[in-house]
CHARMM-style PDB file with segment names, atoms N, HN, CA, C and O in Angstrom:
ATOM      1  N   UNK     1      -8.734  12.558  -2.149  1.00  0.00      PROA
ATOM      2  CA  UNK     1      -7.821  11.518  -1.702  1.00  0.00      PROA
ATOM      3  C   UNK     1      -6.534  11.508  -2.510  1.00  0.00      PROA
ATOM      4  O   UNK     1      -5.464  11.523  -1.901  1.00  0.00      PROA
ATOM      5  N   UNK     2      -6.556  11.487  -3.618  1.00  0.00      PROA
ATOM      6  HN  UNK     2      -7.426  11.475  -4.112  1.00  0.00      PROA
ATOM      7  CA  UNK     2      -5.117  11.339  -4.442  1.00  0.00      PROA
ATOM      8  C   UNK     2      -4.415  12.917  -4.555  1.00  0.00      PROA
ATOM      9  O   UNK     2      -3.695  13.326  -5.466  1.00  0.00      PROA
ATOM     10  N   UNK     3      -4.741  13.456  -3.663  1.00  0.00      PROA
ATOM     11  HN  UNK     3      -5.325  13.124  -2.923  1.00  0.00      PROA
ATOM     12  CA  UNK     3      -4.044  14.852  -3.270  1.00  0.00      PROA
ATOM     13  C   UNK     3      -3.115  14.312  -2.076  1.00  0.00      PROA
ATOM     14  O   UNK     3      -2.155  15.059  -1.887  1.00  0.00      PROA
ATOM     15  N   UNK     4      -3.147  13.577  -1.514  1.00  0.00      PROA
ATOM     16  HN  UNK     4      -3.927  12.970  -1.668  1.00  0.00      PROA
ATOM     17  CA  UNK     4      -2.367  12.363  -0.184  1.00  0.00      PROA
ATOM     18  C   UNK     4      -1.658  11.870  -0.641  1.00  0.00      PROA
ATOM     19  O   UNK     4      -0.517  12.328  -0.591  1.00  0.00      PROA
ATOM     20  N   UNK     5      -1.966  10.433  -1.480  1.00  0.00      PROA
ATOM     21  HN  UNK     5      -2.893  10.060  -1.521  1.00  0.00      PROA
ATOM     22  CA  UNK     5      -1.603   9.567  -2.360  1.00  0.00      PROA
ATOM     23  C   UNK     5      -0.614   9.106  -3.830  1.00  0.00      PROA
ATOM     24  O   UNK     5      -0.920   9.270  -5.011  1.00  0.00      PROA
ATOM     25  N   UNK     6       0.312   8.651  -3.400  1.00  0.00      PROA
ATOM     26  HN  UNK     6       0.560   8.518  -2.440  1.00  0.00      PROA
ATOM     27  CA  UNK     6       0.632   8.508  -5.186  1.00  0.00      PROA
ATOM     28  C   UNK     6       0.656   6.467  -5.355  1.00  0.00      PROA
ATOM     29  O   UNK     6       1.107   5.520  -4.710  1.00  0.00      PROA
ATOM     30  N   UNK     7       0.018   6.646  -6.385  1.00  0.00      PROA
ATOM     31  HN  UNK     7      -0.348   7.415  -6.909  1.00  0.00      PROA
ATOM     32  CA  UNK     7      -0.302   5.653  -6.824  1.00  0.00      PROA
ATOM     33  C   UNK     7       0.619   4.587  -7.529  1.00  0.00      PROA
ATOM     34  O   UNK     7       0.757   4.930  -8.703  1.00  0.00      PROA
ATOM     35  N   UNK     8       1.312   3.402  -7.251  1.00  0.00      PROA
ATOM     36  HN  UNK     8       1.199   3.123  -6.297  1.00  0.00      PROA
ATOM     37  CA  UNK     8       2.184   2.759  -8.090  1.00  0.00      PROA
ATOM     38  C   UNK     8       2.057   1.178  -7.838  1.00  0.00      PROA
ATOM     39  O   UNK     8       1.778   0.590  -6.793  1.00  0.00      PROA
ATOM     40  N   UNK     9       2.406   0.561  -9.385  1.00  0.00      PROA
ATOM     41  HN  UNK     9       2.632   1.038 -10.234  1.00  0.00      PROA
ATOM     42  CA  UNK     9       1.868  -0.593  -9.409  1.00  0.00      PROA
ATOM     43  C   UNK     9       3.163  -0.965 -10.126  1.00  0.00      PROA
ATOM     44  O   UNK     9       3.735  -0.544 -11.132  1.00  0.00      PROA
ATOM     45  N   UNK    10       3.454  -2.107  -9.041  1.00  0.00      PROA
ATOM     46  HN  UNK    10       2.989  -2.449  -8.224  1.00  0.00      PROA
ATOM     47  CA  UNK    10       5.155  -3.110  -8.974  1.00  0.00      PROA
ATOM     48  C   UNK    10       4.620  -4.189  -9.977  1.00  0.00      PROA
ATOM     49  O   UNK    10       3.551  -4.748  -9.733  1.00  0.00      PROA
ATOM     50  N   UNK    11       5.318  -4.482 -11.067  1.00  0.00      PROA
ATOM     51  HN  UNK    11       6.187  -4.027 -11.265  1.00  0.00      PROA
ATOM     52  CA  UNK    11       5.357  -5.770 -11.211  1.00  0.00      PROA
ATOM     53  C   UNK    11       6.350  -6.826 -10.890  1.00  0.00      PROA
ATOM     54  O   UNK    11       7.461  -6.601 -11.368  1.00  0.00      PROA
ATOM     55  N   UNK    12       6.212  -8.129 -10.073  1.00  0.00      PROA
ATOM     56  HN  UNK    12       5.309  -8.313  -9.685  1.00  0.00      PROA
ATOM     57  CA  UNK    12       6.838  -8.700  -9.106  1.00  0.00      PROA
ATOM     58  C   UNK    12       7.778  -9.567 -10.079  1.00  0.00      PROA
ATOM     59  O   UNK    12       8.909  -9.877  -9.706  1.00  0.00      PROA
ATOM     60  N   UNK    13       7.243  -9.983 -11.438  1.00  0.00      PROA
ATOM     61  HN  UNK    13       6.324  -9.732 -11.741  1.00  0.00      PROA
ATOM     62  CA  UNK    13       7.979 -10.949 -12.365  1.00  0.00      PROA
ATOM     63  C   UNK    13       9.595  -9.870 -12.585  1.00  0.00      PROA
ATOM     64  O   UNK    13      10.740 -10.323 -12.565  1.00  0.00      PROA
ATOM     65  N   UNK    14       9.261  -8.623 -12.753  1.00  0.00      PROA
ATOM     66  HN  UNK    14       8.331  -8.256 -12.770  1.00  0.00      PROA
ATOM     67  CA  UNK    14      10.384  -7.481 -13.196  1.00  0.00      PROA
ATOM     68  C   UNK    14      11.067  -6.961 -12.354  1.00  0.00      PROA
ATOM     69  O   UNK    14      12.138  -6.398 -12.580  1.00  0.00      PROA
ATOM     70  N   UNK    15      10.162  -7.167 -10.520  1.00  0.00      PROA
ATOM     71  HN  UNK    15       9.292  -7.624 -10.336  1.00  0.00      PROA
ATOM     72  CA  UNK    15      11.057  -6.681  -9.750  1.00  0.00      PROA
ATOM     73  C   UNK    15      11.365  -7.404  -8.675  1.00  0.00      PROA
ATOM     74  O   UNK    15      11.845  -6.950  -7.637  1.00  0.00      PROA
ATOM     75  N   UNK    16      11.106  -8.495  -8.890  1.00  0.00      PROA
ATOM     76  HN  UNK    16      10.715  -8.864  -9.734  1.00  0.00      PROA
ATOM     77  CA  UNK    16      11.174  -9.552  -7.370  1.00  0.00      PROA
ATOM     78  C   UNK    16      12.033  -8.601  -6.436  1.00  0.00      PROA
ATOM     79  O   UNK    16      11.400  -8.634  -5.380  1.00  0.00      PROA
ATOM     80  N   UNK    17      12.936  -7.916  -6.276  1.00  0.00      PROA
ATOM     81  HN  UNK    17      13.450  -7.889  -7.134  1.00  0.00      PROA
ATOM     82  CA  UNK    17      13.628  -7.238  -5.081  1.00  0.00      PROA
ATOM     83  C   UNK    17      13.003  -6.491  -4.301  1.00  0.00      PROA
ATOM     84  O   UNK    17      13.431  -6.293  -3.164  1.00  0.00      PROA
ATOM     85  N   UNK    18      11.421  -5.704  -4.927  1.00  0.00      PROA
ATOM     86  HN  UNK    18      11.073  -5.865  -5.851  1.00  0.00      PROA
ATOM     87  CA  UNK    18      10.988  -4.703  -3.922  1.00  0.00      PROA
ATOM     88  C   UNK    18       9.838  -5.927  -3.291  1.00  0.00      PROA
ATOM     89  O   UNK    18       9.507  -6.059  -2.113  1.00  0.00      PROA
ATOM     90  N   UNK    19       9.579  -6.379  -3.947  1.00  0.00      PROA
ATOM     91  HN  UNK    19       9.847  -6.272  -4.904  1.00  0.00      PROA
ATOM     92  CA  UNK    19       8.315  -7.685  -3.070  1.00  0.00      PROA
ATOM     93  C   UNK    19       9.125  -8.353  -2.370  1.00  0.00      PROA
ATOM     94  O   UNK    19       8.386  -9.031  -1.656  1.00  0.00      PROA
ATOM     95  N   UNK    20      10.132  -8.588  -2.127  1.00  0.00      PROA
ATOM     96  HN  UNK    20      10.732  -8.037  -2.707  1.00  0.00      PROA
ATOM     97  CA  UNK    20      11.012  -9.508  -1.424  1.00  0.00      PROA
ATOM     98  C   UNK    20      11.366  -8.069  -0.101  1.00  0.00      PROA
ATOM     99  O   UNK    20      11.268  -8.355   1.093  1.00  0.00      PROA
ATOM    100  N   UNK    21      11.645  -7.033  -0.410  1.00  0.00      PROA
ATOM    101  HN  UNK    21      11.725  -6.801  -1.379  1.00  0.00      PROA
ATOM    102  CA  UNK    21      12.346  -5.832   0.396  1.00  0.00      PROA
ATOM    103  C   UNK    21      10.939  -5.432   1.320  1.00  0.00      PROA
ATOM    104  O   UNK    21      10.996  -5.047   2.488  1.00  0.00      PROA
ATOM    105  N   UNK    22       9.808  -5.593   0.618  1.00  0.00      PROA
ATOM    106  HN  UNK    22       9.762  -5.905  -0.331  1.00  0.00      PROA
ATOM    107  CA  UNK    22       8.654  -5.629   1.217  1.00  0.00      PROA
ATOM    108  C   UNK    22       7.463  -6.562   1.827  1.00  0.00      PROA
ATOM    109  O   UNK    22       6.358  -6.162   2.193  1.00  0.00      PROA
ATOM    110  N   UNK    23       7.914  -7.804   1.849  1.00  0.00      PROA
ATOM    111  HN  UNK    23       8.812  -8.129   1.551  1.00  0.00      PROA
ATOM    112  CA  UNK    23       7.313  -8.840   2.218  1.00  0.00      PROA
ATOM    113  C   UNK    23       6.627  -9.419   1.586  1.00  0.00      PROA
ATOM    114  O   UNK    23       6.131 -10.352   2.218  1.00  0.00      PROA
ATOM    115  N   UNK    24       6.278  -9.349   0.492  1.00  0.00      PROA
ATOM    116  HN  UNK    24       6.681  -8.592  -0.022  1.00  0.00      PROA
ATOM    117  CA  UNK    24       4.809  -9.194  -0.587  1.00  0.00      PROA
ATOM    118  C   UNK    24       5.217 -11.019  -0.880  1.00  0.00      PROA
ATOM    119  O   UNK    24       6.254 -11.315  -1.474  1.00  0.00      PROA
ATOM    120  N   UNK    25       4.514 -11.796  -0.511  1.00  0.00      PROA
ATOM    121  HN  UNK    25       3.671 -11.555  -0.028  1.00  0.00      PROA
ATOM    122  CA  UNK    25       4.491 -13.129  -0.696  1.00  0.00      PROA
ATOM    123  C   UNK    25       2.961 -13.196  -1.548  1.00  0.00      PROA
ATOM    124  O   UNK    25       2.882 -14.330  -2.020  1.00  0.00      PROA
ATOM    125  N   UNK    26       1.914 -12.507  -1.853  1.00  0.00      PROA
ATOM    126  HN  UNK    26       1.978 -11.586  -1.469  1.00  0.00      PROA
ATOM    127  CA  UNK    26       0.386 -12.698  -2.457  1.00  0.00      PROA
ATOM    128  C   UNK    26       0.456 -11.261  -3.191  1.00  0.00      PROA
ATOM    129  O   UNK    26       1.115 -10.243  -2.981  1.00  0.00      PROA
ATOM    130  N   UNK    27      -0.607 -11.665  -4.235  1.00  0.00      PROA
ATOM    131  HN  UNK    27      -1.142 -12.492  -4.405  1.00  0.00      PROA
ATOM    132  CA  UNK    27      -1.263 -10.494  -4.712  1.00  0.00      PROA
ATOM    133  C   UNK    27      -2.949 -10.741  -4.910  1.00  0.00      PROA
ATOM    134  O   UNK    27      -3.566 -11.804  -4.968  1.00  0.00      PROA
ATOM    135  N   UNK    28      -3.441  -9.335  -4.989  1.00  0.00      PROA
ATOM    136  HN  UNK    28      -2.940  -8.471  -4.942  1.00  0.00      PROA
ATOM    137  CA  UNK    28      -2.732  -8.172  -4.418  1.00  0.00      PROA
ATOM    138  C   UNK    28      -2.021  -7.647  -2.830  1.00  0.00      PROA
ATOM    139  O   UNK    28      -2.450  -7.251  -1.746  1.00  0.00      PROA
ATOM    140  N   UNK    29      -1.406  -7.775  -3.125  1.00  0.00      PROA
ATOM    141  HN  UNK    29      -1.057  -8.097  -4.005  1.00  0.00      PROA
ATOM    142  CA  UNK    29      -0.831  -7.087  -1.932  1.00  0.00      PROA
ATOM    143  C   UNK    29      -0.832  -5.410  -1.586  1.00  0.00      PROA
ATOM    144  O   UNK    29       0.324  -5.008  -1.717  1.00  0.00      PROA
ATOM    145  N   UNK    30      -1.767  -4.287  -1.180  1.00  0.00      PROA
ATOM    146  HN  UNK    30      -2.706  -4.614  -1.073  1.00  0.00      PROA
ATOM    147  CA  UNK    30      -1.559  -2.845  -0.835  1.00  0.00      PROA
ATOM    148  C   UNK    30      -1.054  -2.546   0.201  1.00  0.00      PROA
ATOM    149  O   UNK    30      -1.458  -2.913   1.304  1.00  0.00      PROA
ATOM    150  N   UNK    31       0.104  -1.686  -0.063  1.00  0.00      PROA
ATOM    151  HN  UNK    31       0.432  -1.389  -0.960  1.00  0.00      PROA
ATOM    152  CA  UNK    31       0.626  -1.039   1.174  1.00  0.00      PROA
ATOM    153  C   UNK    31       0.913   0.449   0.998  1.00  0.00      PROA
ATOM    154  O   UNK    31       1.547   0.863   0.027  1.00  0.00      PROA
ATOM    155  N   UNK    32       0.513   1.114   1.801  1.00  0.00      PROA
ATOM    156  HN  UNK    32      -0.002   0.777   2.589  1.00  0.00      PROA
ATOM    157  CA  UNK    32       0.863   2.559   2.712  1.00  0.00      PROA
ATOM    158  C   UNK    32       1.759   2.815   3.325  1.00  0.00      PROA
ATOM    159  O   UNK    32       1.890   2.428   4.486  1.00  0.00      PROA
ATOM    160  N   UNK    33       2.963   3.834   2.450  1.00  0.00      PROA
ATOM    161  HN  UNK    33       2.856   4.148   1.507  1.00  0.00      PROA
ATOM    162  CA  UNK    33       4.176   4.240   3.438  1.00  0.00      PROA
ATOM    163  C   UNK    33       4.334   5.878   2.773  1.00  0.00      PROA
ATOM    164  O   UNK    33       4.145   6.487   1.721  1.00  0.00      PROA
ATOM    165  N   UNK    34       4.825   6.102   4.204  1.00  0.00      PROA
ATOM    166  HN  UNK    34       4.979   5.607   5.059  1.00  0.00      PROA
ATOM    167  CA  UNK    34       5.625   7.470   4.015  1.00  0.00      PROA
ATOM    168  C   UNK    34       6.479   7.428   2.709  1.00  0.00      PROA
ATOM    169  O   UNK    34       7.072   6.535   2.104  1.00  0.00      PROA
ATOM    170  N   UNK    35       6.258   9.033   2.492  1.00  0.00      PROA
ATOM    171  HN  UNK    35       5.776   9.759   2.983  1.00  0.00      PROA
ATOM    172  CA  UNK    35       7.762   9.613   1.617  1.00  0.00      PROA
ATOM    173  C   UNK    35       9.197   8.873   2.027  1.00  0.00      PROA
ATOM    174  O   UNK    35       9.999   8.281   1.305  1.00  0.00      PROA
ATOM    175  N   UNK    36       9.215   9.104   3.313  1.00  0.00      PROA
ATOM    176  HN  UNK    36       8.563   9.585   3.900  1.00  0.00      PROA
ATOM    177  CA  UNK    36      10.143   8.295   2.832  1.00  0.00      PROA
ATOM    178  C   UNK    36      10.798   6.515   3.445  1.00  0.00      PROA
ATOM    179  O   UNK    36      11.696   6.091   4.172  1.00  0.00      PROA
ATOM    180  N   UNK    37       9.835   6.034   2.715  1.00  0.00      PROA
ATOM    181  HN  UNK    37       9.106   6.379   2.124  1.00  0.00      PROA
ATOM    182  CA  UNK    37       9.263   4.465   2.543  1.00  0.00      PROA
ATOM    183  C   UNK    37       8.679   3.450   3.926  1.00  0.00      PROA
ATOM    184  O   UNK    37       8.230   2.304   3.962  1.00  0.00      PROA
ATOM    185  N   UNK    38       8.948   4.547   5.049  1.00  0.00      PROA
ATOM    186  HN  UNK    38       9.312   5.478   5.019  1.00  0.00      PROA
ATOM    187  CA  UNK    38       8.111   4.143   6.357  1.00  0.00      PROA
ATOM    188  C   UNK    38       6.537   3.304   5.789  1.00  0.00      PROA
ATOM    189  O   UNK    38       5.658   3.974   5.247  1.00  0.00      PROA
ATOM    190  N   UNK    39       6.377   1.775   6.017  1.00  0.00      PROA
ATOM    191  HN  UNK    39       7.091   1.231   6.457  1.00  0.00      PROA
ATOM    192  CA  UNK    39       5.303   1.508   6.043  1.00  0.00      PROA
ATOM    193  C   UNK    39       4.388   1.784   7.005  1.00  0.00      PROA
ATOM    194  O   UNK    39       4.661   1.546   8.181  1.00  0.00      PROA
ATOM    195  N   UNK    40       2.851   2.470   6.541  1.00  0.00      PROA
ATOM    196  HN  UNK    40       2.629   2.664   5.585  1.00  0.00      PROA
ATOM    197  CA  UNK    40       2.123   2.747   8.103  1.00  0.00      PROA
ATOM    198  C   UNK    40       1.467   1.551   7.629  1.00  0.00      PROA
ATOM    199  O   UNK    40       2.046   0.585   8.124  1.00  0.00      PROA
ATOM    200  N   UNK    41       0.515   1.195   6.889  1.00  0.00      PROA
ATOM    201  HN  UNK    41       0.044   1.980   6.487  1.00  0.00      PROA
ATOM    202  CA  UNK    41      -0.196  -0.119   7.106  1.00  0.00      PROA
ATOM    203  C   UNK    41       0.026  -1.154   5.681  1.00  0.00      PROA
ATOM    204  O   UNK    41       0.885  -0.932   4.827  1.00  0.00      PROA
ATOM    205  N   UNK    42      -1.040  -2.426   5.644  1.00  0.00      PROA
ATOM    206  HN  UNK    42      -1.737  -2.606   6.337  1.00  0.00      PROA
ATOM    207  CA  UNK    42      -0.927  -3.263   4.111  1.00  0.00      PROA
ATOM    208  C   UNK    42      -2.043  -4.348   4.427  1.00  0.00      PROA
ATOM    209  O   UNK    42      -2.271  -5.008   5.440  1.00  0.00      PROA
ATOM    210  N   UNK    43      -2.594  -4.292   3.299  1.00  0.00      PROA
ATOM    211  HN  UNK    43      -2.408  -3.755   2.476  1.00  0.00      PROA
ATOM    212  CA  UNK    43      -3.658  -5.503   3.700  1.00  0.00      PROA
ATOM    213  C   UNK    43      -3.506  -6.089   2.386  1.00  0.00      PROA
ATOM    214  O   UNK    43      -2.976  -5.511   1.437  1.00  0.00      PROA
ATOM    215  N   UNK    44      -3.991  -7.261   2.363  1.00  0.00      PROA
ATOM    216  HN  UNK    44      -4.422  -7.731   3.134  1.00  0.00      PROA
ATOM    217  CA  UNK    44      -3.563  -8.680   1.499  1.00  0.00      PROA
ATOM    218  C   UNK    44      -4.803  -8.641   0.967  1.00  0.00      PROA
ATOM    219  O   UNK    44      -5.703  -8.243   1.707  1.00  0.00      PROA
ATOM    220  N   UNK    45      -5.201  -9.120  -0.700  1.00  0.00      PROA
ATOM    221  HN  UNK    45      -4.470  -9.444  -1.301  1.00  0.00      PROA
ATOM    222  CA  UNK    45      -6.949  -9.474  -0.987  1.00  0.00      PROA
ATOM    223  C   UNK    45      -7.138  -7.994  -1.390  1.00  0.00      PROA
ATOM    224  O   UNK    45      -6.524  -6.948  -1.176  1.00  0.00      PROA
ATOM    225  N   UNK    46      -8.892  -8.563  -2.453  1.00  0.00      PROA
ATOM    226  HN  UNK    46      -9.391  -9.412  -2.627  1.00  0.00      PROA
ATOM    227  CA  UNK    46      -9.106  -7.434  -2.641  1.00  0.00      PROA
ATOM    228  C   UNK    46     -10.253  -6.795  -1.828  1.00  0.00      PROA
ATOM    229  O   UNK    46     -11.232  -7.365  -1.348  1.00  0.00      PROA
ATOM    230  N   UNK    47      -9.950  -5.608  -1.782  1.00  0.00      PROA
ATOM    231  HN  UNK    47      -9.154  -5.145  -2.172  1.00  0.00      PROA
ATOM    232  CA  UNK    47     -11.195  -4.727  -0.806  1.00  0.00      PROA
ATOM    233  C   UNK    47     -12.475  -4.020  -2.240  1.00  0.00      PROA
ATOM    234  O   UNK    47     -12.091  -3.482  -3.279  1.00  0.00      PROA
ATOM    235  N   UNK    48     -13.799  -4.224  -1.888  1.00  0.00      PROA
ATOM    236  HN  UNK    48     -14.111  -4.661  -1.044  1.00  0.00      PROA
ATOM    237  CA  UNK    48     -14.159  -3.503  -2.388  1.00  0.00      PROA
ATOM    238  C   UNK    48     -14.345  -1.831  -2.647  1.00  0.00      PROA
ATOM    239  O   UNK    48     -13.509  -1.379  -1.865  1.00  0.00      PROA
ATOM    240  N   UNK    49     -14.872  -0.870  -3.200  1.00  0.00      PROA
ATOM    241  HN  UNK    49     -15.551  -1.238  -3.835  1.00  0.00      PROA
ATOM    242  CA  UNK    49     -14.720   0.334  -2.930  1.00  0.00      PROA
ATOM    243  C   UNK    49     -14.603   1.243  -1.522  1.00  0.00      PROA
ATOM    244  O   UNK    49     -14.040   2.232  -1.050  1.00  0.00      PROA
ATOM    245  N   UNK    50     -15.422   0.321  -1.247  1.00  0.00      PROA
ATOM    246  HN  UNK    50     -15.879  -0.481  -1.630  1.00  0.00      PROA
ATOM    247  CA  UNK    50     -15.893   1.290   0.029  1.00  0.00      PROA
ATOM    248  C   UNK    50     -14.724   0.768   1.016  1.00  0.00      PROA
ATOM    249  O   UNK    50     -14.290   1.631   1.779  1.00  0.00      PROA
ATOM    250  N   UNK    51     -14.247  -0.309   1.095  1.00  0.00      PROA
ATOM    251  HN  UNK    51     -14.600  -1.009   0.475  1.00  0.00      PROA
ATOM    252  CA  UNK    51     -13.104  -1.315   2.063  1.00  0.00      PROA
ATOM    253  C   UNK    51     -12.097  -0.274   1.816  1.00  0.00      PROA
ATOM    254  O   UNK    51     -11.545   0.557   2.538  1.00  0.00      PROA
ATOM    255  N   UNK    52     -12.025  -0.600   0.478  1.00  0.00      PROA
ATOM    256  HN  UNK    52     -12.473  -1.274  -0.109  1.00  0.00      PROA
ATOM    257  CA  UNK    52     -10.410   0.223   0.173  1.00  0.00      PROA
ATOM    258  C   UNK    52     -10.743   1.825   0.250  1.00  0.00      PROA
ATOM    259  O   UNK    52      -9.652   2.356   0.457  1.00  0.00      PROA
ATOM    260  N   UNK    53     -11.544   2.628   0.193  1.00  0.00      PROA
ATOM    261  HN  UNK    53     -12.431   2.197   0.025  1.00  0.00      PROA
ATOM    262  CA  UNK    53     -11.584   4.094   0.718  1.00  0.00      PROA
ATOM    263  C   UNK    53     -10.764   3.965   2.191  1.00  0.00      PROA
ATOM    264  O   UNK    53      -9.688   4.475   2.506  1.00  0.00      PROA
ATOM    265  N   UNK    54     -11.925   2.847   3.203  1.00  0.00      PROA
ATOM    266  HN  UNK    54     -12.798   2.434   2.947  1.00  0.00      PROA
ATOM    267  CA  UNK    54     -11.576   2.948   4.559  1.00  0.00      PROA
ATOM    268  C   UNK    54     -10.238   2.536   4.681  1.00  0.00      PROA
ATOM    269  O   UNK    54      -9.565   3.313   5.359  1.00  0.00      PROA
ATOM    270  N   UNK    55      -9.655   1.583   4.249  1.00  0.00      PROA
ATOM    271  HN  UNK    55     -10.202   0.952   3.699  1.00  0.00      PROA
ATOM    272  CA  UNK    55      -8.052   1.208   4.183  1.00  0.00      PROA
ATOM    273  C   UNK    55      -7.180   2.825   3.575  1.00  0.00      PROA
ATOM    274  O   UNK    55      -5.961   2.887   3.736  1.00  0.00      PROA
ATOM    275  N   UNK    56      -7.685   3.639   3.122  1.00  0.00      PROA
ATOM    276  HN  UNK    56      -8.675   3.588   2.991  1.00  0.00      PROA
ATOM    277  CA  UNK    56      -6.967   4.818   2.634  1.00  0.00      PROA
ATOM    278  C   UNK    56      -7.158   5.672   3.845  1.00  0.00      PROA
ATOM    279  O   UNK    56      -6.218   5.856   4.618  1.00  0.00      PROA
ATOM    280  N   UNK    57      -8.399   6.231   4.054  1.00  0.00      PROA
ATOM    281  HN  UNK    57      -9.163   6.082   3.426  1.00  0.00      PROA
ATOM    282  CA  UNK    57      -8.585   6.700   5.520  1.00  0.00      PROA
ATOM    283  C   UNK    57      -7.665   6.504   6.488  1.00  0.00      PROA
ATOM    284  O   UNK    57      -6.752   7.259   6.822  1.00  0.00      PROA
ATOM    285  N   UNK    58      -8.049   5.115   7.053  1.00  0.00      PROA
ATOM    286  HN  UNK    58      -8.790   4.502   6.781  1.00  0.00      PROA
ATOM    287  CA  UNK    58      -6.909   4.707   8.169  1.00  0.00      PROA
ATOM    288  C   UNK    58      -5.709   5.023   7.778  1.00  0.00      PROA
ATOM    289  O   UNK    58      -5.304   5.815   8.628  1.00  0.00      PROA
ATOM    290  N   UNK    59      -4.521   4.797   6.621  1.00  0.00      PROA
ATOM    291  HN  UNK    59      -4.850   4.153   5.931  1.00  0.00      PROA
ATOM    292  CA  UNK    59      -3.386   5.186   5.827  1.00  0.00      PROA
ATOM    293  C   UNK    59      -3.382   6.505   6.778  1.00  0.00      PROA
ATOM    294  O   UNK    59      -2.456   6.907   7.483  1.00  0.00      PROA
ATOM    295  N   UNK    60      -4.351   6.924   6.645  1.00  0.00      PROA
ATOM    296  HN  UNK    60      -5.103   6.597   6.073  1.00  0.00      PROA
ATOM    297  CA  UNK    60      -4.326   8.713   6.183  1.00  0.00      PROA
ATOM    298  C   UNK    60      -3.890   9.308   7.978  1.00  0.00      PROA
ATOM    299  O   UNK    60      -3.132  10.151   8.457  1.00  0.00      PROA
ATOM    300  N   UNK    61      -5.022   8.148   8.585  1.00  0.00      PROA
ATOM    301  HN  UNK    61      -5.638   7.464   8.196  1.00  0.00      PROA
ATOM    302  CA  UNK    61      -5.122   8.817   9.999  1.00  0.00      PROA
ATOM    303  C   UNK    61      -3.701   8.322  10.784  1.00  0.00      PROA
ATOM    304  O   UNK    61      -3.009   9.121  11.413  1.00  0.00      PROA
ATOM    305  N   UNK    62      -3.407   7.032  10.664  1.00  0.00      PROA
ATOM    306  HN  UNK    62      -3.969   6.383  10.153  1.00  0.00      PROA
ATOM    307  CA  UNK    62      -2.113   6.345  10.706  1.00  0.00      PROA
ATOM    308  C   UNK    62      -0.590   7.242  10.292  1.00  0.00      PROA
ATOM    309  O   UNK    62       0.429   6.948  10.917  1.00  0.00      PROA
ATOM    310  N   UNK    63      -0.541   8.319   9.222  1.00  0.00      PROA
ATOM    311  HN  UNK    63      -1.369   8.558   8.714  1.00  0.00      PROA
ATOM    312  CA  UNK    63       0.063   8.677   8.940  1.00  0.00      PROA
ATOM    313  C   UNK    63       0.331  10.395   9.454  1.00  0.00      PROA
ATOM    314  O   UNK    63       1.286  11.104   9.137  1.00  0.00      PROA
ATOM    315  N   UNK    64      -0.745  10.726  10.258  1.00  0.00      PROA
ATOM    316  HN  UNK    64      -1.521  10.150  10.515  1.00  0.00      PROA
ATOM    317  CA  UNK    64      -0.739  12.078  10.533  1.00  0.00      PROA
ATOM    318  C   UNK    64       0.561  11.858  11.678  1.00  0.00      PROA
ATOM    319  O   UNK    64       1.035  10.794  12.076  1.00  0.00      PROA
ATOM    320  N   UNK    65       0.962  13.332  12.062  1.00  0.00      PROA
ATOM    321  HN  UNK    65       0.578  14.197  11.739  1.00  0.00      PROA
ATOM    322  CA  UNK    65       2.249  13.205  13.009  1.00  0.00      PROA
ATOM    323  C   UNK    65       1.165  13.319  14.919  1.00  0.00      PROA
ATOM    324  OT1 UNK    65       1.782  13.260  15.983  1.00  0.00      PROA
TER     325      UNK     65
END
């Protein structure tokens, strides 16, 4: 999976502009976008392992051309 994926964690106190540029009103907030910053999906709350695999999946299938 993190052969797909790059991983990054906003902090909202330091960047209020990208949570605001991105809707992010809760945390956690995860979202999935293209290279270049196309959101394909985002779900609010936390998922457990197996939730958040399937939330990467879908990302994944969501994102094919």
């Amino acid at each position: 999976m993190s052969k797909h994926f790059v991983f990054v964690k906003i902090n909202g106190d330091h960047q209020p502009s990208v949570f605001k540029a991105y809707g992010v009103s809760a945390m956690p907030t995860i979202i999935f976008m293209k290279p270049d910053g196309t959101v394909i999906s985002q779900f609010l709350g936390y998922r457990d392992l197996r939730a958040y695999l399937g939330e990467m999946n879908k990302a994944l299938q969501m994102a094919k051309p």
